[in-house]
N, C-alpha and C positions, 0 to 999 in steps of 0.2 A: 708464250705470247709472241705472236708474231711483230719486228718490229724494224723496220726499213732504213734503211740511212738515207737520205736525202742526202745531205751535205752533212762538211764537218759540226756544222752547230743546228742542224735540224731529224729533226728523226718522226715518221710516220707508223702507225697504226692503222692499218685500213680498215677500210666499214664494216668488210666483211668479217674482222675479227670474231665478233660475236652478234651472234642472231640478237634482234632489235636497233640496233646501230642505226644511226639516221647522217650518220657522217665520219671522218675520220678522224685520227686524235694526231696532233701536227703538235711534239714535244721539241724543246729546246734547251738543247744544252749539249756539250763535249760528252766524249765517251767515255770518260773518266768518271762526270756527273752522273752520267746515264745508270751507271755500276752503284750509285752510291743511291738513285732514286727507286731501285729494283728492291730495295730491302724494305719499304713499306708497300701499304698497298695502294697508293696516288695514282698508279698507272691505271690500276682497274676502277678506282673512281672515275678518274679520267674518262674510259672507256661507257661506266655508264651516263654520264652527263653527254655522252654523243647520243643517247637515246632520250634524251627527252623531244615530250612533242613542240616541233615549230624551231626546234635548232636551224639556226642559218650557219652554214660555214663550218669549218673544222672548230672540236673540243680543243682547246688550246691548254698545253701545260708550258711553264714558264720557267726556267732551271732551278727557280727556289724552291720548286714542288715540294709537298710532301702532304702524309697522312690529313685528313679533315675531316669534319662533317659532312658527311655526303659530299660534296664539291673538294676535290684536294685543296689543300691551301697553296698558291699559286696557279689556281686554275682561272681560265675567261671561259664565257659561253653566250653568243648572242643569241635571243630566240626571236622568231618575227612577233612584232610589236602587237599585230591585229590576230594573227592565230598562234601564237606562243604562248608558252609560257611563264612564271614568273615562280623562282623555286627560293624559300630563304636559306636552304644551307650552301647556294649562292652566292650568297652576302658574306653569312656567318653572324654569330652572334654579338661579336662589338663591331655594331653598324656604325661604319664611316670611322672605323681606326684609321689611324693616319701620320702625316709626319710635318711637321712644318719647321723651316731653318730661317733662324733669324744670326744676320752678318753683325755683328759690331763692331765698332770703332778700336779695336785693341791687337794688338799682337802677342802671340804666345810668349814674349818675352814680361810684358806687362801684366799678363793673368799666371804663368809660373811663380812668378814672388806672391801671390796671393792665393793660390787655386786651394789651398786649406778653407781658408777664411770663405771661399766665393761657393763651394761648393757646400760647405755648413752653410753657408745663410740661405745658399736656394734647397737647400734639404728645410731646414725652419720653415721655407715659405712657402713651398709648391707642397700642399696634402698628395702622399702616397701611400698605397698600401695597400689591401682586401677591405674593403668599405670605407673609404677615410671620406671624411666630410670634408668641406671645403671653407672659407670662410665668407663664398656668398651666398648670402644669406637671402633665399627668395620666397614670394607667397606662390599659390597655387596657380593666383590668375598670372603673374610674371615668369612662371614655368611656362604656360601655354603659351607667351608670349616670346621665350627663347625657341619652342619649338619650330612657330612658326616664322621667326627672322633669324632665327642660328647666329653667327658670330656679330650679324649689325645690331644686336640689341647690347651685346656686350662693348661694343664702339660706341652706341648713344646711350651707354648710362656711365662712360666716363674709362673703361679698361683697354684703349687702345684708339687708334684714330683712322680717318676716311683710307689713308692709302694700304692699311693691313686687309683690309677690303678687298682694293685691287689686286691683290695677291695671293688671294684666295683662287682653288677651283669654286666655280661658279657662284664668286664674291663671296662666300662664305654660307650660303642658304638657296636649299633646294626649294625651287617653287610646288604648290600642292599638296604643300603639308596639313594634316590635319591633326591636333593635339585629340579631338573626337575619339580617332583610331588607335587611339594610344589608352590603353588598359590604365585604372588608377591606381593597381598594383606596380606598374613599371616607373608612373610620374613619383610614387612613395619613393623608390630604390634610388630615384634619379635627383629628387629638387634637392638633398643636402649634398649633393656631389660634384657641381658644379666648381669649376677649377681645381679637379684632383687628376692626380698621374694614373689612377689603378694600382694596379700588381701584373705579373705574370713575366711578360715579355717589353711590359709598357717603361720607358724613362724618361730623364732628360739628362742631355750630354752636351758635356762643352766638350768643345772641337776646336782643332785648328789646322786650316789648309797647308798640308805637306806637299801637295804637286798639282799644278794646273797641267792638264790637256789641250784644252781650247781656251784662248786666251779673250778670243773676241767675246764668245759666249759670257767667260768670267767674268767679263768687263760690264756687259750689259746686265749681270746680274750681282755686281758690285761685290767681286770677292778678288780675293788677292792672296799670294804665297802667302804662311804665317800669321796670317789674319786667324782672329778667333770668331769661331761661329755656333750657335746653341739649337742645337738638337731636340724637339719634342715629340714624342712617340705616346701616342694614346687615342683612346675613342670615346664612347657613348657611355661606357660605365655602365651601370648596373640596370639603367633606361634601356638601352640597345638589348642589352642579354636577355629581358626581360620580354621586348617585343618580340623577338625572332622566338622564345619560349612559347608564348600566346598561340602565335600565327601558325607555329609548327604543329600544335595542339589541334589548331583548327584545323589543317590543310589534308592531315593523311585521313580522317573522315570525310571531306571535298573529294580527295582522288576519285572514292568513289561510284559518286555522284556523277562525275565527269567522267568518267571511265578509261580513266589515264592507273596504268601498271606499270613501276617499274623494279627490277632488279635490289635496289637499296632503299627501306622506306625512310632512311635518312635523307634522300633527295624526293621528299614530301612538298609538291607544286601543284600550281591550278592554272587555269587559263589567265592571261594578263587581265584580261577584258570582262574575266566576272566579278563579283561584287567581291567576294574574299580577296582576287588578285587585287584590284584596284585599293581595298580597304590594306593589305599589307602594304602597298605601297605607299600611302598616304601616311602611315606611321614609323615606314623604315628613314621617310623625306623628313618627318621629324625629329627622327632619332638620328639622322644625319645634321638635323642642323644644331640639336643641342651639343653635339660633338665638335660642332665648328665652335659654335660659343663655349666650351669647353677649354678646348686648344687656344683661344683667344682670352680666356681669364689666365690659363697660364700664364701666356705670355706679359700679361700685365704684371703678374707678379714674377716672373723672371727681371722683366726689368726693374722693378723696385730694388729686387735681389743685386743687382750688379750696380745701379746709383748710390746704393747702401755702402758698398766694398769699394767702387774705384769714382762715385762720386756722380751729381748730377749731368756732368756735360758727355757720358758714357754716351753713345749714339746704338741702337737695336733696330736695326732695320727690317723686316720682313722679308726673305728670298722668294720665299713659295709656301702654299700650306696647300699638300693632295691628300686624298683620301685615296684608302686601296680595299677598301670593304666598301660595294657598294654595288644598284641594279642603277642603272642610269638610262633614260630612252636617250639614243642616237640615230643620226645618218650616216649609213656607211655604202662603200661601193665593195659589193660581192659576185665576180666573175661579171661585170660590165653592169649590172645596174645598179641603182639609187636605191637601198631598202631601210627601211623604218625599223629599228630594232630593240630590246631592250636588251644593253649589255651588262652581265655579272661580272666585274674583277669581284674573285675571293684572293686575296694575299695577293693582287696587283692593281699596277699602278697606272694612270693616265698616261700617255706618253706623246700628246698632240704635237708634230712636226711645226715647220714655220709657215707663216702665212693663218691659220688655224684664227678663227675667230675669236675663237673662247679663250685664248694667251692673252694677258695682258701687253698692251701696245710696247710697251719696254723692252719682251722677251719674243713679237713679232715677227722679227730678221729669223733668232735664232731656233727657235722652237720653244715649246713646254718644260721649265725646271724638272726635273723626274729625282725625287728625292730617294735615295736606298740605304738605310741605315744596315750595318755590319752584323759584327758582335762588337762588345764592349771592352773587348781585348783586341779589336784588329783595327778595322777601318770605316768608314760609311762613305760613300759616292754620291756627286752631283753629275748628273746627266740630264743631254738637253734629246727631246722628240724628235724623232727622225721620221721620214715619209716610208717607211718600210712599218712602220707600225700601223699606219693605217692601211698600206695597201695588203697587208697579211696578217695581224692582230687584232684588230675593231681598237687601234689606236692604246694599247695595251703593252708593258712590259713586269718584269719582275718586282718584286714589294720591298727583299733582303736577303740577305743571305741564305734562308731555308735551314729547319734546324736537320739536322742527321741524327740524336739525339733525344728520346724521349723526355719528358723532367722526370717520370721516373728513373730513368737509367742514366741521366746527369747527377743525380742527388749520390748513386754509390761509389763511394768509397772517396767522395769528398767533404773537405771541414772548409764552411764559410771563412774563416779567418785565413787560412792559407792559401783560399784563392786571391785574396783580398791582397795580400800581404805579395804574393806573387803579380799583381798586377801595379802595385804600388812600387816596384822595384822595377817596372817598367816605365812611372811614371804613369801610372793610371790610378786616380784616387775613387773608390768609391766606399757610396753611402747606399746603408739599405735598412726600405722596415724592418724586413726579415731575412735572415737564414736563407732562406728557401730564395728570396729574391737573387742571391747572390750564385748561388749553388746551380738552380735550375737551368742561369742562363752565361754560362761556363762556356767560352769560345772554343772549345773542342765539340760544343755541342751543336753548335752551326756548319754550312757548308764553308769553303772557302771564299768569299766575298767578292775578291778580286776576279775569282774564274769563272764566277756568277756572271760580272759583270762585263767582263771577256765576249761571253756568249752572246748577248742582249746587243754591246758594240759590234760585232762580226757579223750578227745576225742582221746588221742594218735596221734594228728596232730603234736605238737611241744611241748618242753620241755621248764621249765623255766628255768632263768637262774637270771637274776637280775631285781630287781625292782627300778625304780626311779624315785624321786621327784622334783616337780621345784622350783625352786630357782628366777630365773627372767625370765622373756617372751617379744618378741620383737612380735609385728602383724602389720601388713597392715592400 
């Protein structure tokens, strides 16, 4: 594979690499990464997501790359809006996984004398696991109604308030949803799951800021040295899995109808603009929003979790809630013009610089929170949108650390208890459904976090801002 250095943190793939290519594949990351992203095959997905029809701009890989469904995870790919495409393994299967950090009022010295106690009561309270149910409890017609208003239905029935809103990407609900598009097999999977963590890769994490970068950024997004801050990582649940299952079902029958061919029938797509494209869409905007309302009953009961341990006058402020599985229509400028696009982050994250409409007036000055969780042994990053992401990304950066590590090949020749026990000795407490929960996602099994994020800041994608560390972890 032929594959170019640009510069220290950019590396190209020309078009011509492989017959069909409709553009180049423009990777990010040091050459250290580089060596360690060659050992799956992300590159050659990479390569055929430059073949899809109505690609604008370079395949983008992002240094967390690795293996996926058809689309590596860490990949972007804008296609034109009116003759593109719209592909789900794109997305991915948990539509609108995500991360959202909420600041409180505490200091690492005041959650240490208690992080037993706080990290038990948010394990009691926050359902985790492979199917875990939730404890809200909804009917069918106030399912269709999460679908279609995502996190502000969870705000007007009492779990959180107007300004968790504001702090949301696109306030917590994508417009054009249609519960319709949504299979009654996926609303089954979805309505008792409603405020659960999942399994896999998904948690919650208390944190506490070790070192600011930018202090002004910090300011405006009310964080501080030492401060405790909680970590939520999840998506759509077994709703999301369920639609991208349907849709994929439909779509490599569509191909060829449409007479679109390509290389990997895992990257299974149709034109935006026909009835299949627009009908995915309308159930992925749903499956995005039950995800926001998701991530927003968490939070309600995170907070109960910590007024329970350090008392009513606890304050949980909302930093940011992004999604990094998602097809979103934008406007972007590609080689001098204005083009109408539908952009896919798979395993990335928004990354809108300052000025940007869609930032809440707050984070304005500084750009978009750009949230990146670690592993659960190292660290997680707060970074702010930089104008290199839109002039070279479709406004896109990395998601997290990227595993190096399959979870089959993380399970050998480790015992849950003695990761546990080794991380506890670090001052890392966790709790898990399962075994597996603990084992699969073992910090040797991730990139290095920091040089992740090395990349993304040099690369003039996103700025740093604060680094943080875990303290306790809740998983599946």
């Amino acid at each position: 594979m032929n594959i170019e250095a640009i510069d220290a943190y950019r590396w190209r793939i020309p078009r011509g690499e492989r017959p069909g290519m409709k553009s180049d594949v423009i990777v990010y990351a040091t050459e250290g990464l580089l060596a360690q992203i060659r050992h799956d095959l992300s590159l050659e997905q990479a390569i055929n997501v430059a073949m899809l029809p109505g690609i604008v701009g370079p395949s983008l890989a992002m240094p967390d790359i690795h293996q996926g469904y058809g689309f590596p995870i860490g990949g972007v790919a804008a296609t034109d809006w009116n003759n593109g495409v719209v592909s789900p393994g794109g997305v991915g299967f948990d539509i609108n996984c995500g991360v959202r950090s909420i600041a409180t009022s505490l200091t690492q010295a005041d959650v240490r004398q208690k992080l037993q106690e706080i990290v038990n009561q948010a394990f009691r309270d926050v359902p985790c696991g492979t199917g875990s149910e939730g404890s809200f409890k909804i009917t069918e017609k106030q399912l269709d109604q999460v679908l279609v208003e995502g996190a502000r239905w969870a705000v007007e029935n009492g779990f959180g308030c107007e300004r968790d809103l504001e702090f949301c990407e696109a306030n917590g609900c994508l417009p054009e949803a249609d519960p319709d598009a949504v299979s009654e097999r996926a609303k089954e999977r979805g309505r008792p799951q409603l405020g659960t963590l999942g399994s896999g890769n998904h948690f919650l994490e208390i944190q506490y800021v070790e070192e600011i970068h930018d202090h002004t950024a910090a300011q405006a997004m009310g964080l501080t040295e030492d401060q405790v801050v909680v970590l939520i990582h999840c998506g759509s649940r077994g709703l999301g899995h369920q639609v991208c299952a349907d849709y994929l079902a439909k779509m490599g029958p569509a191909m060829k109808k449409y007479g679109i061919s390509l290389p990997d029938r895992q990257l299974a797509c149709v034109p935006i603009q026909s009835e299949e494209g627009q009908s995915y869409l309308a159930a992925m905007r749903a499956s995005a929003n039950f995800a926001w309302a998701n991530r927003q009953a968490i939070l309600h009961l995170v907070r109960g979790a910590f007024q329970k341990v350090f008392g009513k006058g606890v304050r949980m402020d909302l930093v940011y809630d992004v999604c990094h599985n998602i097809a979103k229509r934008e406007t972007h400028i590609v080689e001098g013009r204005k083009v109408d696009v539908l952009v896919h982050r798979k395993g990335a994250t928004r990354a809108f610089p300052p000025g940007h409409r869609e930032i809440p007036r707050a984070y304005r000055e500084i750009g978009q929170p750009v949230l990146i969780p670690g592993s659960m042994g190292t660290a997680s990053w707060i970074l702010a949108g930089a104008e290199g992401a839109m002039k070279e990304a479709f406004g896109s950066v990395c998601h997290g650390a990227g595993r190096v590590l399959s979870r089959t090949a993380a399970r050998k020749g480790h015992d849950a208890r003695q990761v546990a026990k080794r991380l506890a000795d670090r001052g890392i407490l966790v709790r898990s459904e399962s075994r597996e929960g603990i084992i699969e996602e073992i910090p040797e099994a991730y990139k290095n976090v920091d040089e992740v994020i090395e990349v993304v800041h040099q690369a003039g994608l996103a700025r740093k801002v604060a680094r943080l560390r875990p303290m306790g972890v809740i998983k599946g």
